[in-house]
C-alpha positions, -999 to +999 in steps of 0.1 A: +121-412+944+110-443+925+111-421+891+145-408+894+161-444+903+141-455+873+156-430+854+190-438+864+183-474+858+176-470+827+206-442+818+231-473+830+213-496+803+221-471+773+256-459+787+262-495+790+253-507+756+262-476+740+297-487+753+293-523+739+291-506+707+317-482+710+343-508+719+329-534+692+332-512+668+371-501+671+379-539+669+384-540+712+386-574+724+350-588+728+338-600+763+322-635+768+278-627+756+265-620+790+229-635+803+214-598+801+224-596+763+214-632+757+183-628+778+177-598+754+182-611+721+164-649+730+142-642+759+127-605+755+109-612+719+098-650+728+085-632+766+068-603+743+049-630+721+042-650+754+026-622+770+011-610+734-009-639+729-016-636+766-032-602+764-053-614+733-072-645+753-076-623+783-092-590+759-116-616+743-128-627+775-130-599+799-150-581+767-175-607+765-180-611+801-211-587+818-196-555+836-213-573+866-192-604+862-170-609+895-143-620+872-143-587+850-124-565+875-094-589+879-093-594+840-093-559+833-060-551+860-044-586+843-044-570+811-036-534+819-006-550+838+007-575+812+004-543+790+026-521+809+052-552+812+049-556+770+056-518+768+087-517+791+100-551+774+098-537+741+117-502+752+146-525+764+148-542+733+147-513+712+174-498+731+192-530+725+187-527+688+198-491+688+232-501+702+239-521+673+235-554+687+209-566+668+213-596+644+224-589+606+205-602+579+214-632+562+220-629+521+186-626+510+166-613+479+165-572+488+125-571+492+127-598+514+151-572+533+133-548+528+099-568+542+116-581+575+126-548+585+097-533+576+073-557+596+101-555+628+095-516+627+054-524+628+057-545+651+080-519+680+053-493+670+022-510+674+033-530+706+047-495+719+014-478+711-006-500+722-005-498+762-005-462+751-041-462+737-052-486+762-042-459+790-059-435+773-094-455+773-091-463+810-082-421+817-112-416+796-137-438+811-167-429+830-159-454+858-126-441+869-113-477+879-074-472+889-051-490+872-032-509+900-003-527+879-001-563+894-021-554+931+006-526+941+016-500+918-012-475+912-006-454+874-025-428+872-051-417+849-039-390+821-050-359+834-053-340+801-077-366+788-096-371+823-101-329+822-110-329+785-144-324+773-140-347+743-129-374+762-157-399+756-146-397+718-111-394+727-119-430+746-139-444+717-111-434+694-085-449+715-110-481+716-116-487+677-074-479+676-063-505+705-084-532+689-079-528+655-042-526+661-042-557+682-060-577+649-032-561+631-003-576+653-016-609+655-016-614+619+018-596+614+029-624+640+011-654+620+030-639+588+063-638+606+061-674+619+053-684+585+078-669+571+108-682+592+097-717+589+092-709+549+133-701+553+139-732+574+120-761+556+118-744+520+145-721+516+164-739+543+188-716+557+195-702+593+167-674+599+149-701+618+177-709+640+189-671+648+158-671+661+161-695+685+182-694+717+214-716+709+219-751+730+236-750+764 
């Protein structure tokens, strides 16, 4: 029951924005920004970076913590959580993009282009496949700890990788993947700080400010 309402759910989000896009596009009268497209566009990417930064305090501590640490068990269902919420963030903001509403580039040098779309694609993939690998390392692990997203929802464990016989490498795979992608993300972050306040005080145009939520 829960799947197919989510489904629908999430059908009325692309009909919806697919419609946006349709009437946008053959010059219809526009409709007053609503607070689900603002909260897309403002809140969604400074939520994902929130959580982001988040996840990467809770993984350093919960992995240098003893297994026999009291604290180890919460930490581990905190992070799984916040992962699941990252990936279902970033899927509603991709479909948002994929509508068309995303913001247009300002006039800039074409690698810089080229370098800002490039890093945006990284950035969906790696914070799409990340809960992805980190599912498969809990389905692979010889504890077989459910994941119980935020005390109530239990996901279950992959059953092609709990039935495989290579799942220990599978797991360790998975691991080494998780956590070098997770390096990789917070320096594609760093960079992409750094590089809108290189366009605000330096360049000094708006990239800065279409990133921020405009004044009420």
């Amino acid at each position: 029951m829960m799947r197919h309402a989510l489904t629908w759910y999430v059908t009325a989000i692309v009909v919806t924005l697919a419609g946006r896009h349709w009437r946008d596009r053959h010059n219809a009268p526009a409709a007053p920004r609503s607070g689900a497209l603002r909260a897309c566009r403002y809140g969604v990417p400074l939520g994902v970076a929130l959580l982001f930064a988040a996840q990467v305090a809770i993984g350093i501590t919960m992995t240098s913590l003893a297994l026999t640490d009291p604290r180890v068990f919460a930490l581990y269902q905190a992070h799984k959580s916040i992962g699941a919420t990252i990936f279902v963030l970033v899927v509603l903001r991709l479909v948002w993009r994929l509508s068309g509403r995303g913001p247009d580039l300002l006039d800039m040098p074409r690698w810089q282009r080229i370098a800002a779309r490039t890093t945006h694609a990284a950035l969906y993939a790696a914070l799409l496949v990340m809960p992805l690998l980190g599912w498969v390392v809990v389905s692979a692990s010889p504890y077989g700890i459910p994941t119980v997203l935020y005390g109530f929802v239990e996901l279950p464990h992959l059953a092609f990788i709990v039935v495989s016989p290579h799942k220990q490498m599978l797991g360790s795979v998975a691991s080494w993947a998780h956590w070098i992608l997770a390096w990789a993300v917070s320096v594609a972050v760093i960079g992409h700080i750094a590089a809108a306040l290189r366009h605000h005080f330096i360049v000094k145009d708006d990239v800065l400010k279409r990133m921020l939520p405009p004044r009420l």
